[in-house]
C-alpha positions as CSV (number, residue, x, y, z in Angstrom):
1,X,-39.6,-41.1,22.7
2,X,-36.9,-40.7,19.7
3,X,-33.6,-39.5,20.3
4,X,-33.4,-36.0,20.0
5,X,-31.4,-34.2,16.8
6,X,-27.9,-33.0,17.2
7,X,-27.1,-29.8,17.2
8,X,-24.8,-27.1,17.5
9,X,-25.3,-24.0,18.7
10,X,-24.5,-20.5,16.6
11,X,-24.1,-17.4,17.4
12,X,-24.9,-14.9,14.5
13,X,-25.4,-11.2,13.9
14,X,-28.2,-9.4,12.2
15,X,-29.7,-6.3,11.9
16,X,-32.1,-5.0,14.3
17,X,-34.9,-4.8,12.3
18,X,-34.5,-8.1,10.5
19,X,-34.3,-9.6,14.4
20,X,-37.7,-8.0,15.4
21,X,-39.7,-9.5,12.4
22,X,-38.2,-12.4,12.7
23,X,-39.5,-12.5,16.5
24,X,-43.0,-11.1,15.5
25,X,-42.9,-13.7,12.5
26,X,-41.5,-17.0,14.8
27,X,-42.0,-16.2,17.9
28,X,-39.8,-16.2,20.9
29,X,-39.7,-19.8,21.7
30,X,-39.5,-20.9,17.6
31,X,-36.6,-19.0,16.3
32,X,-34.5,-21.4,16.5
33,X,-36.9,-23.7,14.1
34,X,-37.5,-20.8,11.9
35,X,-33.8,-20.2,11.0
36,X,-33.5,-23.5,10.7
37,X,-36.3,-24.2,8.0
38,X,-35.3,-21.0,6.4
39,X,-31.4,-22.3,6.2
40,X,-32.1,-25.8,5.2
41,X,-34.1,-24.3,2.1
42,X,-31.4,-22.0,1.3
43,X,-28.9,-24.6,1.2
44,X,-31.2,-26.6,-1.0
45,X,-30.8,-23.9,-3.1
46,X,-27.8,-23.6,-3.1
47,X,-26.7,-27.1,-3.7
48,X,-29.3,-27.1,-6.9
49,X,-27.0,-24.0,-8.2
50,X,-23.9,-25.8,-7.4
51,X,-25.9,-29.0,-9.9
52,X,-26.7,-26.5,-12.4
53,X,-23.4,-25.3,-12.9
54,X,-22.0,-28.6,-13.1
55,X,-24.5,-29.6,-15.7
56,X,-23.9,-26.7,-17.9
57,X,-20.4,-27.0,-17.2
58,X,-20.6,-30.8,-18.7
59,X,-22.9,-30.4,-21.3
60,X,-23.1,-26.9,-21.9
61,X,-25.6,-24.2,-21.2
62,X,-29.2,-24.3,-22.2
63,X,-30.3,-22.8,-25.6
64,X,-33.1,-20.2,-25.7
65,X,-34.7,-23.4,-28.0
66,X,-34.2,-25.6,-24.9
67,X,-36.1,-22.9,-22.6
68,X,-38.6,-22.5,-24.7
69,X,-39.4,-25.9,-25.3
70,X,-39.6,-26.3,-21.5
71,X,-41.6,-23.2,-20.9
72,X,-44.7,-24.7,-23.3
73,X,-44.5,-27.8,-22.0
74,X,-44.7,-26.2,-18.2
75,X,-48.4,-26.3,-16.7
76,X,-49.4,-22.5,-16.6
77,X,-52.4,-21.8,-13.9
């Protein structure tokens, strides 16, 4: 059996009706997994942000030539 995660338990507050779809959406017993998932991916975001800035911050923001470029070469479906 592997060794179980550490954690830390939070308490947090949110809205009422936020709560219930989350409960409907999770289920009782998976909350805690749900938030979880939902944070990790948040902070993924936020940490891709945090590179973004930096790399505009270093070598400047990116030119509407630069984003189009980009865009033609992204697959479309």
């Amino acid at each position: 059996m592997s060794e179980p995660a550490h954690t830390d338990k939070l308490s947090v507050t949110i809205p009422s009706d936020v709560a219930a779809e989350l409960r409907s959406r999770a289920g009782r017993g998976n909350v805690s997994a749900y938030v979880t998932d939902a944070l990790i991916r948040q902070l993924e975001h936020d940490r891709l942000g945090d590179l973004l800035s930096e790399l505009a911050e270093t070598h400047g923001p990116v030119t509407e030539e630069e984003l189009a470029r980009a865009r033609a070469e992204w697959p479309h479906p």
